[in-house]
N, C-alpha and C positions, 0 to 999 in steps of 0.2 A: 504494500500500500504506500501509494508517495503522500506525505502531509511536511506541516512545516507546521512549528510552534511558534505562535506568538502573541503580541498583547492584544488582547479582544478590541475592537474596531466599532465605530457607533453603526456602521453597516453590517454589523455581527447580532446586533440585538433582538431582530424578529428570530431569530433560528437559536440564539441562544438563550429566549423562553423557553422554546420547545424543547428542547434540552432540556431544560429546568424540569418544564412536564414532565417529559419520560424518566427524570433522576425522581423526580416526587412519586409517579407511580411506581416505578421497581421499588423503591422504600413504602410503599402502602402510606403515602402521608399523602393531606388533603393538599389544593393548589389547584387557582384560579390564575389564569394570564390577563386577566383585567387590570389596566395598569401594573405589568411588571419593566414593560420596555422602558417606560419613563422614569420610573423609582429607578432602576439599574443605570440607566444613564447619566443621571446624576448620583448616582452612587459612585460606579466607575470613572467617569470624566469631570470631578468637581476638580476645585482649584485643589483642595487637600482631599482626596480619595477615601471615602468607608472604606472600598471594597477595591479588590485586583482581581485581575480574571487575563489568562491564559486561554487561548484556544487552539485549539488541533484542526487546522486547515487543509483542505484537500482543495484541488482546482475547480469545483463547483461550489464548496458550502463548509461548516466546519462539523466537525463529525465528536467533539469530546471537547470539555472545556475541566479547569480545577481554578477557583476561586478563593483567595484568603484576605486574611485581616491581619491586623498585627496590633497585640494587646502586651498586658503587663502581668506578669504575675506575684503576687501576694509572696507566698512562698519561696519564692526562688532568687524574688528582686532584681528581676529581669525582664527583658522585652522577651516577647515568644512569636512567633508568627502561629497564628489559626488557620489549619486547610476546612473549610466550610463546605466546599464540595470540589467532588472530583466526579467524573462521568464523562465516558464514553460508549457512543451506539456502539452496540453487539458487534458489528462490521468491523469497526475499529480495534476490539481486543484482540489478544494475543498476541501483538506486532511488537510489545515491545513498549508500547505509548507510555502505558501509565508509570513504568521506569523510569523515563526520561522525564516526565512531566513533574515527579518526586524528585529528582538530580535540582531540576531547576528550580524548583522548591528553595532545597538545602543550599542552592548557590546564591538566591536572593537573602534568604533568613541570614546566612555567615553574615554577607555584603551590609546587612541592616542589625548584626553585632546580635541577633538573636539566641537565647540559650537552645531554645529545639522547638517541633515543629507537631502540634498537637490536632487532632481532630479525631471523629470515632464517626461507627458505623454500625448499623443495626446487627445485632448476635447471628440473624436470620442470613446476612451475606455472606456467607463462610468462602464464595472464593475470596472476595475482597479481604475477610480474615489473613489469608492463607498469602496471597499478596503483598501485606501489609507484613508479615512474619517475616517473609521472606526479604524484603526491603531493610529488616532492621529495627521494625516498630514494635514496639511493647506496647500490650493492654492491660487495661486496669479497668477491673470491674467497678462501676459505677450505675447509679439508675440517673440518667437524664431528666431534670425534672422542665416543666411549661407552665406558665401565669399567665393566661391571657390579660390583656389591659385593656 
């Protein structure tokens, strides 16, 4: 598969809703696209950025995107980079992607003096589990908790 990684493009944001969709249903969580392009683009393109976002470009559309933050931690009195999602269509696995797209990860977090590179993933996705093992990532059992506002 030829693709090229890189920063998600304001002409990325109709496809990389549907993205979002297909990452919220394989995790069985709810998700509407009703105004996501718009929150995302001002997420992504403000003058100081919420959000970063990577995409996995092929020569028609992008096929995989992984999106972070970068927070503080209490504990460790450090900055951390947050992976908040990673996703690629089925097509796109096993090449190798999600390898590279973790590398870049860890070459941005060093680059912004980061202690390490935290996110999780539902019990139920054991290849991602398996993945993630394989990468170097340790889990830590926790229950994710949600307050709506």
């Amino acid at each position: 598969m030829e693709y090229s990684i890189r920063n998600c493009e304001p002409k990325d944001l109709p496809q990389l809703v549907v993205l979002c969709q297909k990452h919220a249903e394989f995790e069985k969580a709810d998700f509407t696209a009703e105004g996501k392009a718009e929150a995302l683009e001002k997420a992504i393109f403000a003058k100081n950025p919420k959000l970063y976002c990577l995409v996995v470009a092929t020569k028609e559309t992008i096929v995989g995107y992984v999106s972070y933050t970068f927070d503080y931690s209490t504990w460790d009195a450090a900055d951390f980079m947050y992976m908040d999602c990673l996703f690629l269509e089925e097509q796109a696995r096993s090449f190798g992607i999600g390898e590279v797209l973790i590398e870049k990860l860890q070459q941005i977090g060093k680059e912004k003096n980061c202690i390490n590179i935290q996110w999780q993933t539902p019990q139920f996705n054991e290849r991602a589990i398996k993945f993630y093992h394989r990468m170097g990532g340790k889990g830590k059992d926790k229950v994710r908790f949600t307050l709506n506002l």
